[in-house]
ROSE-4610 file (N, C-alpha, C; in Angstrom, 1 decimal, always signed):
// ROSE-4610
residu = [X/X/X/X/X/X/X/X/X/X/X/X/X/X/X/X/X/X/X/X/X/X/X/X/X/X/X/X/X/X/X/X/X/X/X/X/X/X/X/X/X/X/X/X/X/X/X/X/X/X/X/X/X/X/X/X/X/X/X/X/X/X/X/X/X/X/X/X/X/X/X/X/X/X/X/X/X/X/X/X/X/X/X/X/X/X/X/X/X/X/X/X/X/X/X/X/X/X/X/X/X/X/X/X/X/X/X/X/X/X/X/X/X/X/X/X/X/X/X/X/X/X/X/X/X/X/X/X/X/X/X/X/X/X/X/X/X/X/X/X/X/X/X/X/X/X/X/X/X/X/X/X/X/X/X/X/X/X/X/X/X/X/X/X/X/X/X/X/X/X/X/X/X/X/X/X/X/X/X/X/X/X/X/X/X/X/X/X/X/X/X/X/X/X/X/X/X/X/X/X/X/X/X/X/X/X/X/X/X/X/X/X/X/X/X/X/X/X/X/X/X/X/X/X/X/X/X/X/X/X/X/X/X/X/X/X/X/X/X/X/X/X/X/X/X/X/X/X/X/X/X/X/X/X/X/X/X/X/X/X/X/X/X/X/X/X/X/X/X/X/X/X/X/X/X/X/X/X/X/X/X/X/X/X/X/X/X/X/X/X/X/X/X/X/X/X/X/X/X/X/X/X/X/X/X/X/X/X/X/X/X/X/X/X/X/X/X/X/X/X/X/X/X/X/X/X/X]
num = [1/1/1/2/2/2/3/3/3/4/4/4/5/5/5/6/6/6/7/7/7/8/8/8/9/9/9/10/10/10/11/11/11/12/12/12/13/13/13/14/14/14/15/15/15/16/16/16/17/17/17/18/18/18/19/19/19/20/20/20/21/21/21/22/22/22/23/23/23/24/24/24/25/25/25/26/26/26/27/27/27/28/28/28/29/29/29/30/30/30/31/31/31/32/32/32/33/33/33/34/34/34/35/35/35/36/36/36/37/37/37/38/38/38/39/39/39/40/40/40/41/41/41/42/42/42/43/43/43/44/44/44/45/45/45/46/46/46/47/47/47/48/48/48/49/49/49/50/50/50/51/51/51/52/52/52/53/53/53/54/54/54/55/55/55/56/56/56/57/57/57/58/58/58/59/59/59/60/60/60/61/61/61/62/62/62/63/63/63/64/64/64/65/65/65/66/66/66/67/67/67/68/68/68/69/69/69/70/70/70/71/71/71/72/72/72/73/73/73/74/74/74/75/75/75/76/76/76/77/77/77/78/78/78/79/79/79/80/80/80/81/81/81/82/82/82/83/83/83/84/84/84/85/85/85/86/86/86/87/87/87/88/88/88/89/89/89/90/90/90/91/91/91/92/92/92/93/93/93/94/94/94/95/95/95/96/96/96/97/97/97/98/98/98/99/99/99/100/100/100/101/101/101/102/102/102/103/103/103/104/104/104/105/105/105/106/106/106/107/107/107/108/108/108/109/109/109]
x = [+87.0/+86.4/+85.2/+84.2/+83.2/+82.3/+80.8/+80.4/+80.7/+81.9/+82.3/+81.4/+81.2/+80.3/+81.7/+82.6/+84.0/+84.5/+83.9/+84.5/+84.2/+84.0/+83.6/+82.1/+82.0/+80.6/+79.6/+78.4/+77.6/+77.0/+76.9/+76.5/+75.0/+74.1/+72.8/+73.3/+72.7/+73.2/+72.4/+73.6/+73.0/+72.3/+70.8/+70.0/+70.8/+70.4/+70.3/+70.2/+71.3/+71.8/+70.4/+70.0/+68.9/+69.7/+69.7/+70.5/+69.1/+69.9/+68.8/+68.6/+68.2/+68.0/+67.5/+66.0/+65.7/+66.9/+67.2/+68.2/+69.7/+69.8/+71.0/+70.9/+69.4/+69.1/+68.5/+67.8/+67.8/+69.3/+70.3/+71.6/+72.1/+72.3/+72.6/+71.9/+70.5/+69.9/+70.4/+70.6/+71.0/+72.1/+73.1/+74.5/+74.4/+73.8/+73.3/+73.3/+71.8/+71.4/+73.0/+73.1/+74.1/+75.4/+75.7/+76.9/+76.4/+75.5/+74.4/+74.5/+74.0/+73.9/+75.6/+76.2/+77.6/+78.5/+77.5/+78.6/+78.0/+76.6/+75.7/+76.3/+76.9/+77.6/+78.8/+79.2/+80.6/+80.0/+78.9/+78.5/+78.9/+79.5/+80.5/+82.1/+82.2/+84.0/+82.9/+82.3/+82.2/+82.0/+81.3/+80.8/+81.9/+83.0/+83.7/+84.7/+85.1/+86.2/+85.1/+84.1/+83.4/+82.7/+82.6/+82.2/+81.4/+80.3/+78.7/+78.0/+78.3/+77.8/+77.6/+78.7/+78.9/+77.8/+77.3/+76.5/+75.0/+74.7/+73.5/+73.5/+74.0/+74.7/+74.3/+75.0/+74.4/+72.3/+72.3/+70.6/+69.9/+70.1/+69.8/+69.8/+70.6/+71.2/+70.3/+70.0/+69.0/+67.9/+67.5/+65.9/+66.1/+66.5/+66.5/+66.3/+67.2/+67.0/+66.0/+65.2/+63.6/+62.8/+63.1/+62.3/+62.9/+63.7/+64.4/+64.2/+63.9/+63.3/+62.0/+61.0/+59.3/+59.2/+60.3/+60.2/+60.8/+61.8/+62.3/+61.3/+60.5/+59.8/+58.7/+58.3/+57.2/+56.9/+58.9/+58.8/+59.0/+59.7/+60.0/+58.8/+57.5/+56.4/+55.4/+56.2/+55.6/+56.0/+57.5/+57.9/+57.6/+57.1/+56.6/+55.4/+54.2/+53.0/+52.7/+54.0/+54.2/+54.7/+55.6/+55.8/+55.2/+54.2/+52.8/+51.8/+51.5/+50.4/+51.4/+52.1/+53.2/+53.2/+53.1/+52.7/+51.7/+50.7/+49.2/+48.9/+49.4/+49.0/+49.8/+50.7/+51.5/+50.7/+50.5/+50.0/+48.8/+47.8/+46.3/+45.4/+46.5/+45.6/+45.4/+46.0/+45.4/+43.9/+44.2/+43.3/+42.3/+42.0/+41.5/+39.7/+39.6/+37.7/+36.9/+37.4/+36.4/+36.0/+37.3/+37.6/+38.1/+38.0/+39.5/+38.6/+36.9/+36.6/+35.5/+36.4/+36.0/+36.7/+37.8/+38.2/+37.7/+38.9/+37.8/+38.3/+37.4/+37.3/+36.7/+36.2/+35.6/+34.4/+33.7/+32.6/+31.3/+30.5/+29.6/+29.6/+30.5/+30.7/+30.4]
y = [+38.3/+37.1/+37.3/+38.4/+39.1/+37.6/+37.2/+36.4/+35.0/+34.1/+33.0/+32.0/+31.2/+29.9/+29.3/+29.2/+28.4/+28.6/+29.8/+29.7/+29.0/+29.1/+28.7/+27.9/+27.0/+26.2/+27.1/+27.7/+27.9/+26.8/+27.5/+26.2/+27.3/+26.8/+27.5/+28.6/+29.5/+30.5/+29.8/+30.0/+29.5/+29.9/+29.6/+29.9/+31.4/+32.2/+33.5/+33.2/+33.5/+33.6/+34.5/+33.5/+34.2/+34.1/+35.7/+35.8/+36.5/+37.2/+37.7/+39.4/+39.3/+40.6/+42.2/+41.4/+42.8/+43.6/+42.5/+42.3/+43.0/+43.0/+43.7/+45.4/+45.7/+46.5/+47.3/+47.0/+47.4/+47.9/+47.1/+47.8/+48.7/+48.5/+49.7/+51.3/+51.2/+52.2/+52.7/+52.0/+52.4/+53.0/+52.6/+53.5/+54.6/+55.1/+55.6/+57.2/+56.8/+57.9/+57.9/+57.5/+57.2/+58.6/+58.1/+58.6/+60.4/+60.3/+61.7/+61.9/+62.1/+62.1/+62.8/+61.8/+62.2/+63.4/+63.6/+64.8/+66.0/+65.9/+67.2/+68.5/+67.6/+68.5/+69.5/+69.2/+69.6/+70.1/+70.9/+71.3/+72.2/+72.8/+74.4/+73.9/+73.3/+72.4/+71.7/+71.0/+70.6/+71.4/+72.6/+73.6/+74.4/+74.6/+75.5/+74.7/+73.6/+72.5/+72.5/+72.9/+72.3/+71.0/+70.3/+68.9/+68.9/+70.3/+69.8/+68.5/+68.2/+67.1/+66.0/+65.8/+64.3/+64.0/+65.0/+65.2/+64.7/+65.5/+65.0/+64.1/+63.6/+62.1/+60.8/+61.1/+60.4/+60.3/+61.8/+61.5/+61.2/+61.5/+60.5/+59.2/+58.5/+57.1/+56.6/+57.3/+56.6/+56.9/+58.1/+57.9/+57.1/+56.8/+55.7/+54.3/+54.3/+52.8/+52.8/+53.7/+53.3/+52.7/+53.4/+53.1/+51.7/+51.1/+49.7/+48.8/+49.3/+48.4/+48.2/+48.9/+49.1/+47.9/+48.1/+46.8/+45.9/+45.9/+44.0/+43.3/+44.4/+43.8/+42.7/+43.8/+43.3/+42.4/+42.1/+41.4/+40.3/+40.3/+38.9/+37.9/+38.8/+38.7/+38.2/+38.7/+37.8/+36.8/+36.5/+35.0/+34.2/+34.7/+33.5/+33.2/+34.1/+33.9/+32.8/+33.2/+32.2/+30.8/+30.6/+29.5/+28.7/+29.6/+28.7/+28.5/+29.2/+28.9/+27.3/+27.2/+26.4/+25.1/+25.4/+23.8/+23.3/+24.2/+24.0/+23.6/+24.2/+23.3/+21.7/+21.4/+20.2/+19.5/+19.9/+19.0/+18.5/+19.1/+19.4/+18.9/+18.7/+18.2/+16.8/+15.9/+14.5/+14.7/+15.1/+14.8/+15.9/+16.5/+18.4/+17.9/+18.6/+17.9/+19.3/+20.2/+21.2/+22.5/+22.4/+23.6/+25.1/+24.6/+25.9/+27.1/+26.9/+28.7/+29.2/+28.7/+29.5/+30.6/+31.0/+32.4/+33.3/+34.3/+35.4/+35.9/+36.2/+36.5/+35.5/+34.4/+33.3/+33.5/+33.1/+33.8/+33.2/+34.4/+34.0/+34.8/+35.9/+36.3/+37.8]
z = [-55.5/-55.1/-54.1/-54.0/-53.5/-53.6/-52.7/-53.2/-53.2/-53.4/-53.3/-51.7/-52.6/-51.3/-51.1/-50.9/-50.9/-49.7/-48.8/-47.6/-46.3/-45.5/-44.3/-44.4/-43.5/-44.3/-43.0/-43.4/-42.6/-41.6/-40.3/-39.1/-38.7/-38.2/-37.3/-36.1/-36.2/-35.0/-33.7/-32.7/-31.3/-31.1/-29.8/-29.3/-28.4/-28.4/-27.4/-25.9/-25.4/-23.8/-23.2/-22.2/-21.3/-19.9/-19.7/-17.7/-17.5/-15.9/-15.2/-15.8/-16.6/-17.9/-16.5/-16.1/-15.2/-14.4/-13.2/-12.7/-13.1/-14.0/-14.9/-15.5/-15.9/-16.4/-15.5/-14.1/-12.6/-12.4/-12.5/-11.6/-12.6/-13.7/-14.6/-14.4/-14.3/-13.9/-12.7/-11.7/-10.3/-10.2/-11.1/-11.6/-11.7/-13.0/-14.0/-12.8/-12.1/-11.5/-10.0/-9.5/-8.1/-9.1/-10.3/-11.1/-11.0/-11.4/-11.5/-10.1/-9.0/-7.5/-7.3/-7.4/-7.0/-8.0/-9.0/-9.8/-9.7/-9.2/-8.8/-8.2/-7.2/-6.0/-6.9/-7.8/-8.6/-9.9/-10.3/-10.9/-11.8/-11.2/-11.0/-11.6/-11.2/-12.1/-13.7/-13.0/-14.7/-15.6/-15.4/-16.3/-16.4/-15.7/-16.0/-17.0/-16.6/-17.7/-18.9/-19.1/-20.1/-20.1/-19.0/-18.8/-18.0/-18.4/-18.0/-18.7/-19.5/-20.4/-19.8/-18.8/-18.1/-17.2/-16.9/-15.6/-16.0/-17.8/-18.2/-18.7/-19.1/-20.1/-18.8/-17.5/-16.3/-16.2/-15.9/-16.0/-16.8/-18.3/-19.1/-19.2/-18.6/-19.0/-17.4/-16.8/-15.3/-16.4/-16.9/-17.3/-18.8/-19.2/-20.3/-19.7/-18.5/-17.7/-17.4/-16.9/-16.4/-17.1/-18.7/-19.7/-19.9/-19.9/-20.1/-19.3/-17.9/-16.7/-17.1/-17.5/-17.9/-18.9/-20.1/-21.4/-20.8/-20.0/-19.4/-18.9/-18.0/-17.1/-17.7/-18.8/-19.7/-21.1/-21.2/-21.9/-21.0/-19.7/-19.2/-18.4/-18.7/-18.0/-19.3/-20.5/-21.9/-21.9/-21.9/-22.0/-21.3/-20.1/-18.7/-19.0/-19.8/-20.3/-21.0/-21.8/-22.9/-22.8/-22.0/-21.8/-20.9/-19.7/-19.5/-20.2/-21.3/-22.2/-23.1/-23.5/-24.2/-23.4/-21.5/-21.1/-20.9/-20.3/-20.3/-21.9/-23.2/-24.4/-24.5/-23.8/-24.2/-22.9/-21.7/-21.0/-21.1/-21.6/-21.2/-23.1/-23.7/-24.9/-24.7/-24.3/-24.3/-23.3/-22.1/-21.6/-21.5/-22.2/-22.3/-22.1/-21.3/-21.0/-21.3/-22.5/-23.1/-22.3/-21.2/-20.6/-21.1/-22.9/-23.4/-23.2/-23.0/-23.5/-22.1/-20.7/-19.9/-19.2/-20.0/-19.3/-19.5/-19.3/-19.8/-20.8/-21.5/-23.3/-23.6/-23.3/-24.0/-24.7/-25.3/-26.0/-25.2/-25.6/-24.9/-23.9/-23.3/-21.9/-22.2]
């Protein structure tokens, strides 16, 4: 019975949960390296149990956060772009007095 429409009725997927993304992806990094920091000292046990791994698996996971803090930042700094370009277009069309092409890039510049 691969294939059959007879099950479950399709509904729309919900809108995507927006938290405080930076915020989250800041304290994760802060872990990340703190976990690293504190197993440094014991370098000499992990390597000898074989569980040097743990130690780079930590600094890894801080420098991957960095790189994850760099894209949050810059996507959350897109969506705020964007959602003031999104009101400045809902506000500013009725009464728009032929201001759209003095910033900068506007032609002519």
């Amino acid at each position: 019975m691969t294939g059959s429409s007879t099950g479950t009725p399709r509904r729309a997927a919900p809108e995507p949960l927006e938290g405080p993304v930076v915020g989250t992806i800041t304290g994760g990094t802060i872990i990340w390296f703190v976990l690293f920091l504190v197993q440094v000292p014991f370098y000499g046990w992990y390597s000898d149990h074989g569980h040097a791994w743990w130690i780079w698996t930590c600094l890894a996971g801080g420098g991957l956060g960095l790189i994850g803090i760099w894209y949050v930042r810059g996507r959350d700094a897109a969506l705020k772009r964007a959602a003031a370009a999104r009101e400045a277009g809902e506000g500013g069309e009725a009464g728009e007095t032929g201001e759209a092409g003095t910033g900068p890039g506007a032609q002519g510049e």
